[in-house]
C-alpha positions as CSV (number, residue, x, y, z in Angstrom):
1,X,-1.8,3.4,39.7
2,X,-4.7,5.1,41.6
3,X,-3.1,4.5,45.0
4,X,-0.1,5.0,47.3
5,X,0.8,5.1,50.4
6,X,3.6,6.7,52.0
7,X,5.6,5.7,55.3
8,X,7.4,8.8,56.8
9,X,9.2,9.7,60.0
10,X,9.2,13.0,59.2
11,X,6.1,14.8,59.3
12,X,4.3,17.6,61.1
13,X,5.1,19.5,63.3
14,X,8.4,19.5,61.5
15,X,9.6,22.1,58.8
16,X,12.3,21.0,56.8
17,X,12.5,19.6,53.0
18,X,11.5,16.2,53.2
19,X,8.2,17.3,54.6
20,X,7.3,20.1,52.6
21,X,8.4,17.6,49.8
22,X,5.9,14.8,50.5
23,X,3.5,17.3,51.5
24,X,2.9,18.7,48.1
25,X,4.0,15.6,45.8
26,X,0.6,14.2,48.0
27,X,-1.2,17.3,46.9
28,X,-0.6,16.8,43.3
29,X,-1.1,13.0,42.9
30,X,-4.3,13.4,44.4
31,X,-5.0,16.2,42.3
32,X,-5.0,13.6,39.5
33,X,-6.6,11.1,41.3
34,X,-4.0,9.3,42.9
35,X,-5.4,8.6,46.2
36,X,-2.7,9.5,48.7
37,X,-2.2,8.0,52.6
38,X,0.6,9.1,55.0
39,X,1.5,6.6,57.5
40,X,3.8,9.2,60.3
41,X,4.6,9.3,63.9
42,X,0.9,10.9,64.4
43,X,-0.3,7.3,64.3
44,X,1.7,6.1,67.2
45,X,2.9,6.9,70.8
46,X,6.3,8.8,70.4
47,X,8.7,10.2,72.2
48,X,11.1,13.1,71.5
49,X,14.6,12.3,70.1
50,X,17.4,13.2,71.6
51,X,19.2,16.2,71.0
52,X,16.6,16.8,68.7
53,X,12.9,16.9,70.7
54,X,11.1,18.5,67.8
55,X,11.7,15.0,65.8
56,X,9.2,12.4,67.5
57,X,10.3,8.8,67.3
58,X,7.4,6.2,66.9
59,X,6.6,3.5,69.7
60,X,5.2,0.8,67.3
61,X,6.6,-2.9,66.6
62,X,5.8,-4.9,63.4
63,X,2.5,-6.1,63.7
64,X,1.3,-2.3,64.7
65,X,2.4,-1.3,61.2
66,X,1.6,-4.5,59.4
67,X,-1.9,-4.2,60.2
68,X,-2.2,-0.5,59.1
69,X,-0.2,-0.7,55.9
70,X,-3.2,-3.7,55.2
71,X,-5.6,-1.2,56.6
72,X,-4.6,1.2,54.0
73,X,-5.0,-0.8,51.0
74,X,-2.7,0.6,48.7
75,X,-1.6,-0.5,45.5
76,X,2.4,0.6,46.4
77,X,4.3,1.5,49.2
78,X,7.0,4.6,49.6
79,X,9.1,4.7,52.4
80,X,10.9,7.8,52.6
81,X,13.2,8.0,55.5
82,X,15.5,5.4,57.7
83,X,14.0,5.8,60.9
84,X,11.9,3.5,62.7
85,X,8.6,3.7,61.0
86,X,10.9,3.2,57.9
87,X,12.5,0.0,59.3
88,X,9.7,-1.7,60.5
89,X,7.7,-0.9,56.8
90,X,10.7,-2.3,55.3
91,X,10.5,-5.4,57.4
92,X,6.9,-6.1,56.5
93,X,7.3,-5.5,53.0
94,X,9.7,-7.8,52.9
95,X,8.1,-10.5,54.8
96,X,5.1,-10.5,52.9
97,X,6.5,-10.0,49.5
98,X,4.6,-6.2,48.9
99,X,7.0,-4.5,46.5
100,X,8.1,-1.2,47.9
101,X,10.4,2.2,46.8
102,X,12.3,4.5,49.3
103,X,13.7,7.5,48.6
104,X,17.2,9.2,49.9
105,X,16.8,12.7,51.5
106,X,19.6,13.0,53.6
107,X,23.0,12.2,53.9
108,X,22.5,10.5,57.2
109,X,26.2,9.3,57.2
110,X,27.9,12.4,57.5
111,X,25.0,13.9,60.1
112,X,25.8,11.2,62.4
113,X,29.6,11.7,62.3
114,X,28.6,15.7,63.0
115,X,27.6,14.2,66.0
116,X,28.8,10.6,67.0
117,X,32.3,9.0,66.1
118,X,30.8,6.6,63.7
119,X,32.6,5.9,60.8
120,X,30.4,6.9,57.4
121,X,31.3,3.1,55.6
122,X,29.3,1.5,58.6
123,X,26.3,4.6,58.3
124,X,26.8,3.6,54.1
125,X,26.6,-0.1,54.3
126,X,23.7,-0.3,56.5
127,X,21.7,2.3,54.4
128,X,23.0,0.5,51.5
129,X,21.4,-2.4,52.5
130,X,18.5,-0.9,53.7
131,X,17.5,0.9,49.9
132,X,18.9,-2.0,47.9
133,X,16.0,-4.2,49.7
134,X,13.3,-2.3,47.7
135,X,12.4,-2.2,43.7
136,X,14.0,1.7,43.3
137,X,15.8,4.2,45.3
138,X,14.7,7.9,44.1
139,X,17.5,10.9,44.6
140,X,16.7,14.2,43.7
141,X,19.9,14.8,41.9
142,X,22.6,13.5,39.2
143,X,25.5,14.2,42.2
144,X,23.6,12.2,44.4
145,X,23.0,9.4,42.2
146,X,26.4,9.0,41.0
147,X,27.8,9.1,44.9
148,X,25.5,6.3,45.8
149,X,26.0,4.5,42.9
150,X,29.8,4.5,43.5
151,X,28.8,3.1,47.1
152,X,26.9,0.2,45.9
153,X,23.0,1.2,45.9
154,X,20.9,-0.3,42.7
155,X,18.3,0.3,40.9
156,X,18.2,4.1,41.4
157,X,15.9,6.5,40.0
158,X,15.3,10.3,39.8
159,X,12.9,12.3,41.7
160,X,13.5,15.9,41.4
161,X,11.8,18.9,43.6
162,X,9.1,21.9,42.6
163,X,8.9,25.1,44.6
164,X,5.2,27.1,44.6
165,X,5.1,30.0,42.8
166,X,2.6,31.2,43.8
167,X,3.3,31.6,47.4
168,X,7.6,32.5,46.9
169,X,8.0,35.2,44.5
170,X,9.1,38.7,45.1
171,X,7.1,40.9,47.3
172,X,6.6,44.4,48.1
173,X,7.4,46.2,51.6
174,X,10.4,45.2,54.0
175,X,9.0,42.9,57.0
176,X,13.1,43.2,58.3
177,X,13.7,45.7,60.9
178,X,14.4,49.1,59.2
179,X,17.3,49.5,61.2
180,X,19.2,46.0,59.6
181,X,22.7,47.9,57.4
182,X,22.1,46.3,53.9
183,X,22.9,44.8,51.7
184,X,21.1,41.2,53.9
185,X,23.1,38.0,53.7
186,X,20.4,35.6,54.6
187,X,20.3,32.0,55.6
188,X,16.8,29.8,56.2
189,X,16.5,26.7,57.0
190,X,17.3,24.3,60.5
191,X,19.7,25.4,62.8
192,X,21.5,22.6,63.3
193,X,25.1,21.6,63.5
194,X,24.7,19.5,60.2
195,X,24.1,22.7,58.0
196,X,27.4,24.4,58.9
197,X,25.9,27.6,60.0
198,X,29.0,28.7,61.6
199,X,30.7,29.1,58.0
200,X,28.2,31.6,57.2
201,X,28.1,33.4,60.5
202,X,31.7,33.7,60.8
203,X,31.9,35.5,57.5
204,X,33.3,38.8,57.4
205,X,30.4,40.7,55.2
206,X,29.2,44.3,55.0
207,X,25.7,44.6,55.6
208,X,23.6,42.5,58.4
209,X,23.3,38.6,58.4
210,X,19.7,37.2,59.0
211,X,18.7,33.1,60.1
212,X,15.6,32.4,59.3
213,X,14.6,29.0,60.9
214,X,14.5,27.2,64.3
215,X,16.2,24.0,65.5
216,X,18.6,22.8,68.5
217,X,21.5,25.3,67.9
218,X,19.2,28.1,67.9
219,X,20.1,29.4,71.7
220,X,23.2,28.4,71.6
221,X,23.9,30.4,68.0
222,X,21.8,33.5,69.6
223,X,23.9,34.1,72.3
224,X,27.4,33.2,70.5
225,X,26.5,35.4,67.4
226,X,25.0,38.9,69.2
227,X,25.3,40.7,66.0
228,X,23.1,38.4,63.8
229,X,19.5,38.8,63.5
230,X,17.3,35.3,64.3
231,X,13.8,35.1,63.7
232,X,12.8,32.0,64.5
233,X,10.9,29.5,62.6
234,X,8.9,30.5,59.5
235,X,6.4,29.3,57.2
236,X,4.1,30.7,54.6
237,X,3.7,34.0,53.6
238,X,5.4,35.2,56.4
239,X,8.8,32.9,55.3
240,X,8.3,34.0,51.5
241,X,8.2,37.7,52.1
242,X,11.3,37.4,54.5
243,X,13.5,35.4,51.6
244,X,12.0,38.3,49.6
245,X,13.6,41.0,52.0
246,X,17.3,39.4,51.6
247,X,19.6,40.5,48.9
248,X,21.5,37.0,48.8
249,X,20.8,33.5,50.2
250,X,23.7,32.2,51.7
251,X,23.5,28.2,51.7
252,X,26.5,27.2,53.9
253,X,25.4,23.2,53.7
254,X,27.8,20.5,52.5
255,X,25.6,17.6,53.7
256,X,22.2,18.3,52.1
257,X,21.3,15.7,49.3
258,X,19.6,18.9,47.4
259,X,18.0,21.7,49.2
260,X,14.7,23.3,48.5
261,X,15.4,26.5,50.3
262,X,17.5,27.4,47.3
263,X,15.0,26.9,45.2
264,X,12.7,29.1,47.7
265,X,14.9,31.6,47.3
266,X,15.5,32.3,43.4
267,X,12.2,32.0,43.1
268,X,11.8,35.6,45.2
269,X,13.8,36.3,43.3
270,X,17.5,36.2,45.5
271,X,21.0,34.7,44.7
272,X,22.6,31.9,45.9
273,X,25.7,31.9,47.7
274,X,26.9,28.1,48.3
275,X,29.9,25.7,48.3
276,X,30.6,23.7,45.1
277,X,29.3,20.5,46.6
278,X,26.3,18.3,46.1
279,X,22.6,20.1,45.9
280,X,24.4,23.7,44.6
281,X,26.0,22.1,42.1
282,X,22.8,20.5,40.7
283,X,20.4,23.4,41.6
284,X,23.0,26.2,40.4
285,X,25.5,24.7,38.6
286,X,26.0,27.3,35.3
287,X,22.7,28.5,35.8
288,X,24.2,32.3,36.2
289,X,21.2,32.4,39.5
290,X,24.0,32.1,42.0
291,X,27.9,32.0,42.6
292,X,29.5,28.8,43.9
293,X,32.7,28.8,46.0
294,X,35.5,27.6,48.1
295,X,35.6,31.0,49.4
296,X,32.3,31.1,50.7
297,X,32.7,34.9,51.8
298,X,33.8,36.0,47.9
299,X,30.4,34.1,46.9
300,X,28.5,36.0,48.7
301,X,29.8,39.6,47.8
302,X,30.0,38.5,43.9
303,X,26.1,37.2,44.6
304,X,25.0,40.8,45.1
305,X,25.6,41.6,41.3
306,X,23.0,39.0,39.9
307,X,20.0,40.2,38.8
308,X,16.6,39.1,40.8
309,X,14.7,38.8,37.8
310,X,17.1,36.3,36.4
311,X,17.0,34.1,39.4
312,X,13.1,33.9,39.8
313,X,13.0,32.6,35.4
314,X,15.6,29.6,36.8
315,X,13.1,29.0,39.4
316,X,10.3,28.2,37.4
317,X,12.3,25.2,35.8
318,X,10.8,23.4,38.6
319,X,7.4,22.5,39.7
320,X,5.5,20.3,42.2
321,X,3.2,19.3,39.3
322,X,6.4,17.6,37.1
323,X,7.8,16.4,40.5
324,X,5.3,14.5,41.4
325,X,4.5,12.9,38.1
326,X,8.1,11.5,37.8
327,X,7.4,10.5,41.6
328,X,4.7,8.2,40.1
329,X,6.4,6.9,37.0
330,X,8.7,5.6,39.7
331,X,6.5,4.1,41.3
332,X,4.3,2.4,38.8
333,X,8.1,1.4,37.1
334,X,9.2,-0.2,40.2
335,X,6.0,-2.3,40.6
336,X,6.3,-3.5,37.2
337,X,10.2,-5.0,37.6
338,X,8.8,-6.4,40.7
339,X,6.0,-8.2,38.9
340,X,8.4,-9.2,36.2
341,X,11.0,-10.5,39.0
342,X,8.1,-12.4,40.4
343,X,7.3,-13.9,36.8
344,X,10.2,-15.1,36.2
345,X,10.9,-16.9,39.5
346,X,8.0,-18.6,39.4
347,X,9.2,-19.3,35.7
348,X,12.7,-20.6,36.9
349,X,10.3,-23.0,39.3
């Protein structure tokens, strides 16, 4: 397959997994010669969404995206999130009988019940519908593939995630305030009211708690929570060397479908505090890199005694290179069943 194009409503300026995830699966397939084309909200008018203005939502109908996916000229298309660009690809692929994958990055259910008093088996059968339209489904996880399996979604395949290396490993010098009591419970990621935060925050732990990360609870959280450091939104360098200045990484989620950050943060070398739920269970599960439970709080202090080097050598069991490689077996598999569904339709003619 020496071409794909990918249909995402997440994209720049946004941080979060799903970007930095299609942002360096892109990277590698073209590094092999895959030529790679993002189709995002930068190609349309948008406006912000509410609640959440850093999020743009695309002002485009049908025919706006019809003509570029044709424009782009690609052998398969990816959608990768629900939103409206996702939608509307969905609905030209499946008027013109283009085969097409999707993949499942967030538990979109359970963020809109955070939120709205919508009831998850209406969120579930839509999305069902929605993936089960396309030739495969890719989750990043065994957890999550089991869950949505047990909900009705076919033909699902797995697409795990890589973290760079190079760029989050451990690193010399504090770039923390000197004055911060240790040990540093850390958390990075969006502040949202989907990660859970608040079960971090509320913890009773010696030492200083640190947010890494920017998003629409950010005020709010800075003025309920005078005692915890924010930093705002991070990235590069800047974002490796403050994982590398924590002593654990508390991951608080119980939504998340995997969570990179985790992977961020054993490989600079920090333990993973985290609820025995779906993502920690798959990322740490027996791996001795992190501790995993109910008691979020006794996580967290038993976290301390893991050794850093031990996190950083379950770290390198993933990379971008292997994740984007099984990204395109997927994709050159799901073209094939579609050609063979086509075959034998025409057959049964």
């Amino acid at each position: 397959m020496s071409s794909i194009l990918i249909v995402t409503d997440a994209w720049h300026p946004q941080i979060n997994g799903v970007v930095r995830s299609l942002e360096r699966t892109a990277e590698e397939l073209e590094a092999i010669g895959v030529r790679v084309e993002v189709l995002s909200p930068q190609a349309f008018l948008t406006l912000p969404c509410p609640t959440y203005p850093e999020i743009r939502l695309s002002l485009a109908h049908r025919g706006m995206v019809r003509r570029k996916i044709e424009e782009y000229d690609c052998e398969h298309l990816h959608i990768a999130t629900e939103g409206p660009l996702g939608v509307l690809a969905a609905s030209v692929a499946k008027k013109t009988g283009l085969p097409f994958t999707t993949s499942y990055h967030t538990r979109f259910p359970e963020y809109v019940s955070a939120r709205l008093p919508v009831p998850l088996n209406w969120s579930y059968g839509w999305l069902r519908r929605f993936h089960n339209a396309g030739c495969g489904c890719m989750v990043a996880t065994r957890s999550l593939e089991q869950d949505l399996r047990k909900r009705g979604f076919k033909n699902l395949m797995r697409w795990s995630r890589g973290v760079d290396e190079q760029l989050f490993k451990p690193y010399e010098g504090a770039v923390l305030p000197a004055d911060l009591p240790r040990p540093v419970f850390m958390y990075v990621g969006r502040v949202a009211v989907e990660k859970n935060i608040k079960a971090f925050l509320d913890l009773k732990l010696k030492g200083s708690k640190v947010v890494v990360g920017g998003g629409p609870q950010l005020e709010v959280l800075r003025r309920e929570y005078a005692d915890v450091h924010f930093t705002g939104a991070m990235v590069g360098e800047a974002l490796a060397r403050h994982y590398s200045d924590g002593d654990v990484f508390v991951f608080p989620s119980l939504t998340d479908t995997f969570g990179n950050v985790m992977l961020e943060a054993l490989a600079c070398g920090v333990p993973v505090a985290a609820y025995p739920v779906m993502g920690p269970l798959d990322v740490i599960g027996d791996t001795g890199a992190g501790i995993l439970s109910e008691n979020l709080q006794e996580a967290a202090e038993a976290a301390l005694d893991i050794p850093r080097e031990h996190c950083r050598k379950i770290a390198m069991n993933y990379t971008w290179a292997a994740s984007a490689h099984q990204f395109l077996d997927n994709c050159i598999r799901a073209r094939d069943f579609h050609n063979t569904q086509f075959a034998e339709a025409n057959a049964a003619e």
